[in-house]
VOGU-3710 file (C-alpha; in Angstrom, 3 decimals, decimal comma):
1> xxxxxxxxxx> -6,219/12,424/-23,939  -8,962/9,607/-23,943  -9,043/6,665/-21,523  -6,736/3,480/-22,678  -8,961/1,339/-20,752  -12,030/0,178/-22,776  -13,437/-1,814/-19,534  -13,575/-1,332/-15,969  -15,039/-2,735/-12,413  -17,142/-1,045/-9,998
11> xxxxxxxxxx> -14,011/-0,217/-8,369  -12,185/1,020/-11,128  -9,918/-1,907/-12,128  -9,402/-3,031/-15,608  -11,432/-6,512/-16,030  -9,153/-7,110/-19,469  -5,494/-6,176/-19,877  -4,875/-2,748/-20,451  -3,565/-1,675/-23,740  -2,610/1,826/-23,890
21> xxxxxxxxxx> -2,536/4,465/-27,214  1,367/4,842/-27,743  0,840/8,734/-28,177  -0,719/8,840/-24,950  1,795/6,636/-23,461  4,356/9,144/-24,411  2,758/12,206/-23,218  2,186/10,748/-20,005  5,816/9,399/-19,219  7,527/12,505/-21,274
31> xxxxxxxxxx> 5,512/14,620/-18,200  6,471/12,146/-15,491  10,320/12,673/-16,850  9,955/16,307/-16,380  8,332/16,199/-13,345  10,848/13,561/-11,786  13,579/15,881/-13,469  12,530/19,361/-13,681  9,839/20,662/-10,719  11,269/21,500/-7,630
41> xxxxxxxxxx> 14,071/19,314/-5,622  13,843/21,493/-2,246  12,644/18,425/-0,238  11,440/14,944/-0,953  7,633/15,654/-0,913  7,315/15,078/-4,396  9,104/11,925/-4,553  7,013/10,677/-1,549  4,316/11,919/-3,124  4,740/9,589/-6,191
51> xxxxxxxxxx> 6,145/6,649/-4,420  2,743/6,730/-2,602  0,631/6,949/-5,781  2,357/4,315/-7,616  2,371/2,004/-4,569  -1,485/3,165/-3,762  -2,157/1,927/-7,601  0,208/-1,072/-7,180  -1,386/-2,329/-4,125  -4,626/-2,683/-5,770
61> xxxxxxxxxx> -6,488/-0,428/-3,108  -10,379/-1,430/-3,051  -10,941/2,098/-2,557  -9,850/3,196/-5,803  -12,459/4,543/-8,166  -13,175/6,067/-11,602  -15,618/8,817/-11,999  -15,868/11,518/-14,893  -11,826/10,289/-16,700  -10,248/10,577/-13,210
71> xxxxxxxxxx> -8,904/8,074/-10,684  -9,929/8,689/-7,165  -8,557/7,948/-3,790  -8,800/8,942/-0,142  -6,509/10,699/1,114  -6,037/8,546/3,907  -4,207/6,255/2,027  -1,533/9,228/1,385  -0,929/9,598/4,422  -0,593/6,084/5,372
81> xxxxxxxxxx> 1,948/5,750/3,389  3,740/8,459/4,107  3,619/7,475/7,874  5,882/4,565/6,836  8,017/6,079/4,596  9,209/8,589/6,639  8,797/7,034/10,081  11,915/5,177/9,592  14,013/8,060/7,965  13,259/10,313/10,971
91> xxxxxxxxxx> 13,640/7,527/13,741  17,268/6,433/12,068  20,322/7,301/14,314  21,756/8,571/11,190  20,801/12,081/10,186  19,254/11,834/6,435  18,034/14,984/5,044  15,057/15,806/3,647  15,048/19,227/2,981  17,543/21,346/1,813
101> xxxxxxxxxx> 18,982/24,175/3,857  18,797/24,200/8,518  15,287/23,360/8,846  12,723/20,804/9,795  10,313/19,353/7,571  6,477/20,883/8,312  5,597/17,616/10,271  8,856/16,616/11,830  8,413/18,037/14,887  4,698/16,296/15,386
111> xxxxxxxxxx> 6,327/12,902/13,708  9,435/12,597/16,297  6,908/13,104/19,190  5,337/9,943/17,827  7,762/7,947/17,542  9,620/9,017/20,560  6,281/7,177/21,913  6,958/4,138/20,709  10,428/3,689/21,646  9,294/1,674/24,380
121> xxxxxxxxxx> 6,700/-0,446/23,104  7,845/-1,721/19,861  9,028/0,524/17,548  8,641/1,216/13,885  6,702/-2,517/13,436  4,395/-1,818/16,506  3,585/1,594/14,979  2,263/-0,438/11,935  0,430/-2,964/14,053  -1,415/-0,736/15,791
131> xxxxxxxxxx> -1,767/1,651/12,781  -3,485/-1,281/10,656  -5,000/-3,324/13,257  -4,675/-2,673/17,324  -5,688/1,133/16,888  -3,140/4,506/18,107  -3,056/3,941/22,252  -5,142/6,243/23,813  -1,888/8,446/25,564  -1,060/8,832/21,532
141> xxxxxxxxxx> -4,103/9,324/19,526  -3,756/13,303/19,610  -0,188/13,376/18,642  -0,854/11,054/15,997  -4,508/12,695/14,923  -2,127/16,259/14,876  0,700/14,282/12,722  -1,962/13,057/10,412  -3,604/16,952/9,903  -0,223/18,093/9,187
151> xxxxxxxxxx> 0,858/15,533/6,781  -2,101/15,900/5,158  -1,939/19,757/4,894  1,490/19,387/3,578  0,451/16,554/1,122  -2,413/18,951/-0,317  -0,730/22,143/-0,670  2,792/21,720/-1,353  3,210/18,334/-3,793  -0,016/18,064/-4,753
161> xxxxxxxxxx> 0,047/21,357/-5,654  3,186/22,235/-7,078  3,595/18,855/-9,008  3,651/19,242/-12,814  4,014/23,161/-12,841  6,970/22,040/-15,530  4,113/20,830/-17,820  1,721/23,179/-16,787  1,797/26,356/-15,273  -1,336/25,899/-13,566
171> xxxxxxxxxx> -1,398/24,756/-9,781  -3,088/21,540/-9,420  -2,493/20,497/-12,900  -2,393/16,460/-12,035  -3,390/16,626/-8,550  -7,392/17,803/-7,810  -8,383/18,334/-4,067  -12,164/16,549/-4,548  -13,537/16,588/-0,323  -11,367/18,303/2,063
181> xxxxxxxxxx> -13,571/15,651/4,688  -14,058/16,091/8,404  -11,758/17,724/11,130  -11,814/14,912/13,359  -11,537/15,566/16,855  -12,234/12,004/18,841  -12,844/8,528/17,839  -13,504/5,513/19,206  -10,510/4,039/17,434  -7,197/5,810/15,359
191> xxxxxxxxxx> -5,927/3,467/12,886  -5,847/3,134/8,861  -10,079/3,307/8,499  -9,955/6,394/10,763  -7,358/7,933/7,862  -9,478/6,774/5,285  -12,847/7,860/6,858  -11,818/11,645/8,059  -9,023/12,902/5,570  -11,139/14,172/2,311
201> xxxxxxxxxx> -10,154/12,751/-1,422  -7,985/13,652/-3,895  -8,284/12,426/-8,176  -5,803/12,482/-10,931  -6,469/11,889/-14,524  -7,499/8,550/-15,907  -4,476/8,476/-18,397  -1,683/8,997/-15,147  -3,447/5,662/-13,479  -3,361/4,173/-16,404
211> xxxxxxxxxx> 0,323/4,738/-17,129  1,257/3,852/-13,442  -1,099/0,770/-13,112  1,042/-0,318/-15,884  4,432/1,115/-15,729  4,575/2,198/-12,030  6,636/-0,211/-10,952  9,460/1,093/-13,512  9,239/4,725/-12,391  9,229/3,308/-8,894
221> xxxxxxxxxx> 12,658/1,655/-9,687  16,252/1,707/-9,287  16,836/4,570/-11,754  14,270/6,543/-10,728  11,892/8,167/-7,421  13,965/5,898/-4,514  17,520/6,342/-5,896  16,665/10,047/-6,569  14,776/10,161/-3,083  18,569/8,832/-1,769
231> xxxxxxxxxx> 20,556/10,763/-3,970  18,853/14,309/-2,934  19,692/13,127/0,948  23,203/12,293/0,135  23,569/15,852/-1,738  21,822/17,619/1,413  24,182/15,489/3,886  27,169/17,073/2,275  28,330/13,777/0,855  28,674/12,385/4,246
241> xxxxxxxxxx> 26,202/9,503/3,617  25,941/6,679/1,042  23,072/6,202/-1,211  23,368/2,429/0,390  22,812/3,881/3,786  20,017/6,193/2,635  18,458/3,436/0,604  18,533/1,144/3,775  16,087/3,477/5,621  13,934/4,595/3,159
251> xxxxxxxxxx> 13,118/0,301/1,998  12,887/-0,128/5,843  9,646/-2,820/5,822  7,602/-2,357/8,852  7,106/-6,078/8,842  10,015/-8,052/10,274  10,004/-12,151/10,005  9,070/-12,173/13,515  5,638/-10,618/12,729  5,375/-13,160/9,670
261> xxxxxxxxxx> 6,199/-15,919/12,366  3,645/-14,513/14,885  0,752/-14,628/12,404  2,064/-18,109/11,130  2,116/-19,189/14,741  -1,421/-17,800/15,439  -2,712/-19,607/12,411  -1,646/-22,897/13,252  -2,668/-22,845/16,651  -6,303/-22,296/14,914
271> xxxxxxxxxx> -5,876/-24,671/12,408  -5,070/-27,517/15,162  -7,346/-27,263/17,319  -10,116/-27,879/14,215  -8,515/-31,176/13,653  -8,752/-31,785/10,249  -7,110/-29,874/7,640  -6,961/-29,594/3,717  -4,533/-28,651/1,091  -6,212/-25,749/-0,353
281> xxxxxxxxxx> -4,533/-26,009/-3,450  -5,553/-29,683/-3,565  -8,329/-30,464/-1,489  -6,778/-33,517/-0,135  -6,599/-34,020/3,846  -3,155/-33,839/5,396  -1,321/-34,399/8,653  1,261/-31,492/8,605  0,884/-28,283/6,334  2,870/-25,146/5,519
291> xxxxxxxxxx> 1,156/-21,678/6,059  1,255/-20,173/2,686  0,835/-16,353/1,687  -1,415/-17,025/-1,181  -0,099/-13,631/-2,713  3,289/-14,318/-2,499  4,727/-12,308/0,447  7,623/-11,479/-1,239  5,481/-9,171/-3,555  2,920/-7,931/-1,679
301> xxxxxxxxxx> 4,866/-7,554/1,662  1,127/-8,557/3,552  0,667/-10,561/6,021  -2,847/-10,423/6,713  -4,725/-13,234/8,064  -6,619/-13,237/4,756  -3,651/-13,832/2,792  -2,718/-17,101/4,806  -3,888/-20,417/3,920  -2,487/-23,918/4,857
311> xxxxxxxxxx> -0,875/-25,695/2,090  0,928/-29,082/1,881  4,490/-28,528/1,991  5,537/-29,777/-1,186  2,601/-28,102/-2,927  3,958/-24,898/-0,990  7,686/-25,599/-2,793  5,548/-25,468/-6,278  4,388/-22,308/-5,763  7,315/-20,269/-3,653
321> xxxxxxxxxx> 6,769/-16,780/-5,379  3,990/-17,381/-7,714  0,752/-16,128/-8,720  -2,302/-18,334/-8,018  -4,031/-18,528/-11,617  -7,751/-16,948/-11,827  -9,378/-20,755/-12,734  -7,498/-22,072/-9,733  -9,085/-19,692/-6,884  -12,189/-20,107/-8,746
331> xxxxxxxxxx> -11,631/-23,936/-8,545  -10,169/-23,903/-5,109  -12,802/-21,170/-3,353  -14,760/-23,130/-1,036  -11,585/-24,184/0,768  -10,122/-20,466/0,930  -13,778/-19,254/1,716  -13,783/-21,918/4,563  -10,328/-20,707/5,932  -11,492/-17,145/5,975
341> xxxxxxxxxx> -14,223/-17,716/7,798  -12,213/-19,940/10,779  -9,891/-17,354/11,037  -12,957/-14,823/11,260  -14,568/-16,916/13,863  -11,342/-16,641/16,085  -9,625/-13,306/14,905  -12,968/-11,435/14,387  -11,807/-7,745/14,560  -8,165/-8,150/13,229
351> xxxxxxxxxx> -9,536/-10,457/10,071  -12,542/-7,943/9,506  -10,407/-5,389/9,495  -7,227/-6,572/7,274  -10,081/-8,023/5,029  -12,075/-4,703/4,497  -8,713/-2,498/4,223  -7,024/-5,138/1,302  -9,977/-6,399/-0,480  -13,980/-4,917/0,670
361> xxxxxxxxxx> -13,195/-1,147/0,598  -16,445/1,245/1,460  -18,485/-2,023/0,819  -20,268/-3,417/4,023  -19,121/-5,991/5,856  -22,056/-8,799/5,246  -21,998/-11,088/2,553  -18,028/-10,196/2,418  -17,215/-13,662/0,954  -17,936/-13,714/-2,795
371> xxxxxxxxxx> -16,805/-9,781/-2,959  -13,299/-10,865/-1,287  -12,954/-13,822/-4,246  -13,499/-11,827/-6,671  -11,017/-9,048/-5,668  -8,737/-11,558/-4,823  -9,046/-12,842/-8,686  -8,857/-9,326/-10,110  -5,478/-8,818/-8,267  -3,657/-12,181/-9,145
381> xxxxxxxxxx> -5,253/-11,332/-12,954  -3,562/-7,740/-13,056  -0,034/-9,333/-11,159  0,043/-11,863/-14,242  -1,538/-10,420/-16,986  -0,095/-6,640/-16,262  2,769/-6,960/-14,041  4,303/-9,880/-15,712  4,800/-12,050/-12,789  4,176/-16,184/-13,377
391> xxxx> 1,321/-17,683/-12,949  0,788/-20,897/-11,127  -1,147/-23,930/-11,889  -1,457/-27,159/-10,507
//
């Protein structure tokens, strides 16, 4: 099957809308249908395995790329998000299967060390803090460097390799191991770069990304990987759960409104002790000001410092769950550009960091600026243009 895109960025992303051949559109979801339907239902490895792609894809990763017809990613990023997936499923009072028969999965054992860690200092949210921007503490950094060699053994050579043996009967048929990376032993600091760094890189075809750049959101859906994910765990519980309970753990967000209203709180401290601050929608000076995600929380669940500008408050009511358009960041950059850098001048290593994991990728850190924009405009242009949702103009 040829590529559907006709255009792409350095990093892979489409620079026009994506319009897909219809034949290939139907090979590629008639596959996912089988695979969804047909390869093996033993545990929920696969389904993890393709919630994480899509969500990989869906998030927009900077460290996507396209090389020879095949999307690339670390493996890092696998494992990331399967430390959140199943983080909450295996800290739950509530017993919810994920494999059938009396037996652990390959990294519970490792996983419920880890979080048995954290019971004390914050839980599933803290986990993600320090995961994305504190670092591991030091008394857990070889628990959690052993979690993160078994997940990523288990990633590699059970769904990755079993997945779309009901198309193919070839191992690997979607799924191609690229660098097995480093066996990390020490570093001066475990978090979400240390994943990315140390854990190899794995490619599918172009035609897959293209179908779940697109579409992934669909297969993601009610009908499909999470209520099947919730299903299989209701089967293996003997009927004693409900897919509600199920689905309640596995949509667990590691971000609570207490984090949002931390990182709010930081903000405006910041922001008041500069004295004067501007709409950044508008430009025009004002007295009291909302702290806006300018991707809409509510879609991209992030709460980086990047993502949080001052706006005034009606402006703010305008644009509740709406897509800045392109010509308005373009318009508007200076101001957000501004922003970024107070919050870099005050937050260095958390901004830096939330900055080069969302938007810079492998690129180095100086002259971030103009690189951030125009990610920032490729991202809002693919939510409008390719996931539908509205754009917003002044």
């Amino acid at each position: 099957m040829a590529s559907a895109l006709q255009t792409r960025t350095r990093w892979g992303i489409p620079d026009c809308f994506m319009i897909l051949n219809i034949a290939d559109v139907n090979e590629v979801f008639l596959n996912l249908s089988k695979i969804i339907e047909r390869d093996s239902k033993s545990t929920t490895y696969k389904f993890a395995l393709l919630r994480g792609m899509i969500d990989i894809i869906q998030d927009n990763s900077p460290y996507i790329s396209i090389k020879d017809s095949r999307a690339h990613f670390p493996t890092g990023l696998l494992i990331e998000k399967w430390l959140l997936y199943y983080y909450p499923i295996l800290a739950s009072a509530t017993s919810i299967p994920q494999i059938n028969g009396e037996v652990n999965l390959s990294f519970e054992e490792q996983f419920k060390n880890l979080i048995q860690g954290y019971i004390t200092i914050g839980g599933y949210s803290a986990f993600y803090s320090d995961l994305k921007n504190e670092g591991i503490p030091s008394h857990l950094a070889n628990e959690f460097t052993e979690l993160a060699r078994q997940l990523k053994q288990t990633i590699t050579t059970m769904p990755m390799k079993y997945i779309g043996r009901s198309v193919s009967n070839n191992f690997y048929s979607i799924f191609h191991l690229e660098s097995r990376g480093k066996n990390p032993s020490r570093a001066d600091r475990i978090d979400l770069q240390f994943l990315i760094d140390n854990f190899g890189s794995f490619s599918i075809p172009i035609e897959y990304y293209d179908a779940l750049r697109l579409f992934g959101s669909f297969v993601n859906g009610k009908d499909s990987i999470l209520f099947k994910w919730a299903e299989f765990s209701v089967a293996a519980s003997g009927n004693r759960l409900s897919v509600d309970k199920v689905l309640n753990e596995v949509l667990k967000s590691p971000i609570t409104q207490r984090d949002v209203e931390e990182s709010k709180k930081l903000y405006n401290n910041i922001l008041t002790n500069e004295g004067k601050v501007h709409c950044v929608w508008t430009g025009k000076p004002i007295e009291s000001f909302d702290v806006d995600h300018l991707i809409p929380f509510s879609i991209w669940k992030n709460n980086d410092l990047w993502n949080l500008l001052p706006a005034q408050a009606t402006i703010n009511n305008q644009k509740r769950n709406k897509i800045p358009a392109v010509a308005l960041i373009e318009k508007q950059k200076g101001l957000i550009v501004h922003y970024w850098e107070l919050m870099n001048q005050h937050q260095q290593d958390r901004f830096g960091k939330e900055i080069k994991t969302s938007l810079l990728g492998a690129d180095v850190f100086q002259g971030w600026q103009a690189r951030a924009i125009n990610r920032i405009k490729e991202s809002c242009n693919y939510l409008i243009t390719t996931r539908g949702y509205e754009e917003w103009k002044i």
